[in-house]
C-alpha positions as CSV (number, residue, x, y, z in Angstrom):
1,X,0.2,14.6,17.7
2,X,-2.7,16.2,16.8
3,X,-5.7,13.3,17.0
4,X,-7.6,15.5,14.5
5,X,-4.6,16.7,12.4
6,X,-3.6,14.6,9.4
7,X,-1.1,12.9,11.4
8,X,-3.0,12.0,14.0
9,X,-6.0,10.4,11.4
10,X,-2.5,8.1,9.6
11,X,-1.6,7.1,12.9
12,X,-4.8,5.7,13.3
13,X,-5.3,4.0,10.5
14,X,-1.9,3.0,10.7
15,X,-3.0,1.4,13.8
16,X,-6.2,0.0,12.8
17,X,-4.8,-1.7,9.4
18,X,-2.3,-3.8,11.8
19,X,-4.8,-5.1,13.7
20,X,-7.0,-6.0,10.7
21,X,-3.9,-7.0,8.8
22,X,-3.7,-9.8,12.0
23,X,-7.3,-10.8,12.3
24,X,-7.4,-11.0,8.4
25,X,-8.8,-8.3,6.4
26,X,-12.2,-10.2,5.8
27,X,-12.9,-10.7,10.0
28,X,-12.2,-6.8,10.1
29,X,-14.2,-5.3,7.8
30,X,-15.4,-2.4,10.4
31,X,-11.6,-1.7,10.8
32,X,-10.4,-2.2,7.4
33,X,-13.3,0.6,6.8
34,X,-11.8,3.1,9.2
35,X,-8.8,2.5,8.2
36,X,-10.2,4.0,4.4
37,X,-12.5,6.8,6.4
38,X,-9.3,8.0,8.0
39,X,-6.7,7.7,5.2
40,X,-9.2,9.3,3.6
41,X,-9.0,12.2,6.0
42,X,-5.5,12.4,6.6
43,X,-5.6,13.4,3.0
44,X,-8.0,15.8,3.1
45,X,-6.1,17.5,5.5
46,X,-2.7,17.2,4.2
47,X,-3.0,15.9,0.2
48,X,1.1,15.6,0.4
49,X,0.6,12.8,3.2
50,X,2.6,10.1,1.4
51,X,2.6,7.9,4.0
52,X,-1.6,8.0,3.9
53,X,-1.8,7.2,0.1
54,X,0.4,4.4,0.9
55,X,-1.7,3.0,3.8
56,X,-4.8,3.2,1.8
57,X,-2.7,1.6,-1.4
58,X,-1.9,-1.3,0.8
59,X,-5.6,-1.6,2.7
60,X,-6.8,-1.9,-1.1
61,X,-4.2,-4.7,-2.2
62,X,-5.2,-6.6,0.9
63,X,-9.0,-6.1,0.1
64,X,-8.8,-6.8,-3.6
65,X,-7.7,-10.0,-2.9
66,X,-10.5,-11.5,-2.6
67,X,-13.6,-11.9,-5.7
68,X,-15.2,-8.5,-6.6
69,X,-18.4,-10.6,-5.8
70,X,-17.6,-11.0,-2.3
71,X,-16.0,-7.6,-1.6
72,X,-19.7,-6.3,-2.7
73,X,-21.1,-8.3,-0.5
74,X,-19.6,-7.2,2.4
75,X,-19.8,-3.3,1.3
76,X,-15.9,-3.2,0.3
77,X,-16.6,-2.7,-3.3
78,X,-14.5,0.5,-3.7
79,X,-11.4,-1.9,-3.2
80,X,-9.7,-2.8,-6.4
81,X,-6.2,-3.1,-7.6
82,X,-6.8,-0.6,-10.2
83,X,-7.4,1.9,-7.4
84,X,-4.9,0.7,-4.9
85,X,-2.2,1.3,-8.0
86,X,-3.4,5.1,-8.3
87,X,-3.1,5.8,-4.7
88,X,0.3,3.7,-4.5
89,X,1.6,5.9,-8.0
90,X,0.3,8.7,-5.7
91,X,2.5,7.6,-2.9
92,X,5.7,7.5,-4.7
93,X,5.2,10.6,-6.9
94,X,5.2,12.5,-3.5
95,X,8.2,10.8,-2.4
96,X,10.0,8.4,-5.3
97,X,12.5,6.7,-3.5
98,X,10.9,5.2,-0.2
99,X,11.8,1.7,-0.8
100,X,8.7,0.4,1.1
101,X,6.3,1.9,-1.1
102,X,8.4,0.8,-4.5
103,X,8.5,-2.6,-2.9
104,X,4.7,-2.7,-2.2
105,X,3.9,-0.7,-5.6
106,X,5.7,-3.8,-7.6
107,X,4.2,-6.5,-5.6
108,X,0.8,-4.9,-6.4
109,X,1.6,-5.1,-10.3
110,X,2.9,-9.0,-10.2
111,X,-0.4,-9.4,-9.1
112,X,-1.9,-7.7,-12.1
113,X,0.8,-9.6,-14.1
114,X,2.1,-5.9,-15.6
115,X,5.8,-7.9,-14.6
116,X,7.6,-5.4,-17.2
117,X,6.8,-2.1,-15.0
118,X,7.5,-4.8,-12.0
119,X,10.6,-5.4,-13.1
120,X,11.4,-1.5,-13.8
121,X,10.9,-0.1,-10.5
122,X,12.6,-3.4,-8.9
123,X,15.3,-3.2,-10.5
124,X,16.0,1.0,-9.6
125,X,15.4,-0.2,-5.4
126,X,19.1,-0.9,-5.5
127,X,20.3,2.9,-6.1
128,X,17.5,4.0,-3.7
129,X,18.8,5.7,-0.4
130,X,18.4,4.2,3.0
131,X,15.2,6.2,4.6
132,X,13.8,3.4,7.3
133,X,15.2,1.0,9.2
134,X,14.2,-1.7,7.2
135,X,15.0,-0.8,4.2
136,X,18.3,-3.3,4.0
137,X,15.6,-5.9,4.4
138,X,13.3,-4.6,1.6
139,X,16.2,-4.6,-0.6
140,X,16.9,-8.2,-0.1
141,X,12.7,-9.1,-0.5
142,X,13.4,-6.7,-4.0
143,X,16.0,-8.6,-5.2
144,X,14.1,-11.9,-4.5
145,X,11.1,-10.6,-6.4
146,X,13.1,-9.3,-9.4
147,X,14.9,-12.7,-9.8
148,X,11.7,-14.6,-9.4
149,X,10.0,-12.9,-12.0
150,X,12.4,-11.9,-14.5
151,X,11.9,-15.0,-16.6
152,X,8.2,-14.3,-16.6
């Protein structure tokens, strides 16, 4: 893999978001801002780079969790949920049935309590194809979601 390709850049990040995902996003910050710099990159180079829109989708959703006040603070203010559902949208437009990103895409909207669009893409995971390895697994996380929520 090329380390300055597009690939090489996701792989990176990829990396890096692991490792910050473990420490916790907040006693990363220099990693969780690579992680952006190079998704960022990867997309530059390659803007049909699912998999990079997805990483940076799911680096936002981590971020966002904490106050807008705090985020500011610490220089992560681009974070927000608004932006990580752009980028996950992004994602899936470039490839609509990766479970994974559906998954992560309606987890992202519970937390913004849009449950009805939730509820719309969890509900099509069932008729998705199998594309990973753990996709039998996200299935049965979908299915827990969707029934937890339904009533909502």
């Amino acid at each position: 893999v090329n380390p300055k390709g597009s690939e090489g850049y996701l792989r990176r990040a990829i990396a890096n978001g692991k490792v910050s995902l473990f420490k916790g996003v907040f006693n990363s910050i220099g990693l969780v801002k690579k992680v952006r710099a190079d998704c960022l990159k990867a997309i530059a180079l390659d803007p049909k780079n699912d998999v990079a829109y997805y990483v940076l989708a799911r680096a936002l959703q981590e971020v966002a969790k904490k106050p807008k006040f705090f985020r500011g603070v610490l220089g992560l203010g681009w974070a927000s949920r608004e932006e990580a559902q752009k980028l996950f949208e992004k994602a899936i437009s470039l490839n609509p049935t990766f479970i994974m990103f559906n998954l992560d895409y309606a987890r992202l909207l519970v937390q913004m309590k849009k449950y009805d669009k939730a509820i719309e893409i969890l509900k099509k995971i069932p008729s998705f194809p199998r594309q990973d390895e753990d996709d039998p697994q996200y299935r049965k996380e979908a299915a827990a979601l969707l029934k937890k929520i339904e009533k909502k």
